[in-house]
C-alpha positions in Angstrom: 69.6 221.3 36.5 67.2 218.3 36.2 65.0 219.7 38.7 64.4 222.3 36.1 61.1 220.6 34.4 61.1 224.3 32.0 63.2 223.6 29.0 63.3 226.7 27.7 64.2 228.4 31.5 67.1 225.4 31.6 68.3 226.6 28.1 68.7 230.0 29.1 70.0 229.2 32.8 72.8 227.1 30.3 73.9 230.1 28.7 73.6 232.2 31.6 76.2 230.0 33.1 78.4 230.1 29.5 78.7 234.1 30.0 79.4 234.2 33.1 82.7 232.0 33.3 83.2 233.9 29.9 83.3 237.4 31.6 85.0 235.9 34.5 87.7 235.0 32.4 88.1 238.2 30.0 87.9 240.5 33.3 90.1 238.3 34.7 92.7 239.3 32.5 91.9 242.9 32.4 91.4 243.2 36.2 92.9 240.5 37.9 91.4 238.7 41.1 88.6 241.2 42.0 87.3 241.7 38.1 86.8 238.3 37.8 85.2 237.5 41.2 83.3 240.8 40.7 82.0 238.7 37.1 81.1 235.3 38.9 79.5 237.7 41.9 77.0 239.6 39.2 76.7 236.0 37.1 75.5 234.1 40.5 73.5 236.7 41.3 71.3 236.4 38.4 71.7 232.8 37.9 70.2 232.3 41.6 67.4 234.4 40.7 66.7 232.4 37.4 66.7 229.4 39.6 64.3 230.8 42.2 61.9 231.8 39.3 61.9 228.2 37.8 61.4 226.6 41.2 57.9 229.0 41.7 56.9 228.2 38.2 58.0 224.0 38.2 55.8 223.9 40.9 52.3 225.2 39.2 50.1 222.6 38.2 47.0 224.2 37.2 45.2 224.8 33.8 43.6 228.3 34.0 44.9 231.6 32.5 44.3 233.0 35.8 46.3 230.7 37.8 49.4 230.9 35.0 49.4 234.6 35.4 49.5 235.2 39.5 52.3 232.0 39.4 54.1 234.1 36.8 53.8 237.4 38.9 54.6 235.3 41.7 57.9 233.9 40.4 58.6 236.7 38.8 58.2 239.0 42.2 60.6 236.3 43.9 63.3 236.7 41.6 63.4 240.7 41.8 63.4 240.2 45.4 66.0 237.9 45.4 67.7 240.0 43.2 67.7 243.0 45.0 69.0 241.2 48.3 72.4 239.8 46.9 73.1 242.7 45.1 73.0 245.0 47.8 74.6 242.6 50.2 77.8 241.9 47.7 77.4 245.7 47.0 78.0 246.4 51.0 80.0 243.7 51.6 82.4 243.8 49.0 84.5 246.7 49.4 87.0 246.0 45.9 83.9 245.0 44.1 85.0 245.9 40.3 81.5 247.8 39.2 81.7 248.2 35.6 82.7 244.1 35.6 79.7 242.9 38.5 76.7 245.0 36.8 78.2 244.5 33.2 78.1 240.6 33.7 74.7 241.0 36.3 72.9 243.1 33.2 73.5 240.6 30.3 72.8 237.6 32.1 69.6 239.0 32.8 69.3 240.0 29.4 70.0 236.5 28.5 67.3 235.4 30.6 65.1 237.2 29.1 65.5 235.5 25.8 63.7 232.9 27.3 60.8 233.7 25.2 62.3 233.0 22.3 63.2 229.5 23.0 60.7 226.3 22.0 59.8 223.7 23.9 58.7 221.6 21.1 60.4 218.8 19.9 59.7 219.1 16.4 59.2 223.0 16.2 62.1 223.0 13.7 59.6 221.3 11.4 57.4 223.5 11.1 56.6 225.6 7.6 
């Protein structure tokens, strides 16, 4: 993810990744074959979207308050979008989709994302008193 210039949105896309082949594994075991595909599915999904929303906002190179705000409405607009399309096509494509295992693992790697906000850039943040 080099082409990620957003530390903190790499960090979180990191563990994002970590969950995912975490729930893949442990519904692997409880469900076999379609729990764990069903995990990677709802993992991907959000992990795409992440991606999409830190390709919008690597891109902005502006200075105003304005023009951080409409590229964070923008990004964030493209990553519900993308969202909503590969859910409902793995949700309609699918058919032994394992529910409970694709929306578990699709919900807390958004959460995860969202987490985001608590990460520094700063090099030296731990420093600070």
């Amino acid at each position: 993810m080099p082409w990620i210039r957003n530390k903190p949105v790499r960090i979180v896309m990191r563990w994002q990744m970590i969950v995912t082949v975490a729930m893949v594994l442990i519904l692997g075991l409880l469900w076999g074959f379609h729990g764990a595909a069903s995990a990677l599915l709802g993992g991907v999904i959000s992990i795409i979207s992440a991606a999409a929303f830190a390709t919008v906002i690597s891109h902005y190179q502006g200075a105003t308050a304005g023009g951080v705000l409409i590229t964070a409405l923008k990004a964030e607009a493209i990553k519900i979008i993308t969202m909503i399309i590969l859910l409902w096509l793995v949700l309609t494509l699918y058919e032994d989709v394992v529910a409970v295992g694709f929306i578990g693992t699709f919900a807390v790697t958004v959460l995860i994302f969202g987490m985001a906000l608590f990460v520094t850039d700063e090099t030296n943040a731990a420093g600070i008193k």
